[in-house]
C-alpha positions in Angstrom: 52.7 129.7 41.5 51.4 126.9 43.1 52.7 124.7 40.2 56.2 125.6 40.7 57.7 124.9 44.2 60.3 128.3 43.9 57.6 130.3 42.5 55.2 128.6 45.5 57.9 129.6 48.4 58.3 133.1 47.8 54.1 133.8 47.4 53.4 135.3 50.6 56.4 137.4 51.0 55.5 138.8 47.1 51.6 138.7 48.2 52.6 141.7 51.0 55.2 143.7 48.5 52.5 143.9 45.8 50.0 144.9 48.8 51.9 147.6 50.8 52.3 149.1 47.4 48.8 148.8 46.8 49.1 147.0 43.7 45.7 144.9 42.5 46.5 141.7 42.5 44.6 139.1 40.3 44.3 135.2 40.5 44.4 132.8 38.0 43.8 128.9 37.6 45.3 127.5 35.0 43.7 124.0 33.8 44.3 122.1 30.7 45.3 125.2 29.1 42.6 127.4 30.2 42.9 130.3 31.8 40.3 131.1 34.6 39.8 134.6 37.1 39.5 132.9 40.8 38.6 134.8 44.2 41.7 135.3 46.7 40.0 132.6 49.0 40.3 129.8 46.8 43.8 131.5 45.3 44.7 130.7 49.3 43.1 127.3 49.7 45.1 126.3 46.2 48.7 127.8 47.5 48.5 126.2 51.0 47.5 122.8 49.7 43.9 122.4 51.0 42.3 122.1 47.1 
């Protein structure tokens, strides 16, 4: 999401859907093609621009 500036806007308002229906939510980096599991804080730090 944070890639993509439409996908970007509209994170926290799906972050709180997925949660209040207690959905697992995983993050994902995505660098030179490879795929990698991250921890919510960094998802955060990545999505607000402090990365």
């Amino acid at each position: 999401d944070a890639g993509c500036k439409r996908m970007r806007s509209t994170f926290f308002t799906r972050k709180k859907f997925y949660e209040k229906k207690n959905w697992d939510i995983q993050y994902i980096a995505f660098n030179n093609g490879q795929a990698t599991p991250i921890d919510e804080d960094l998802a955060m730090k990545i999505i607000s621009g402090n990365q």
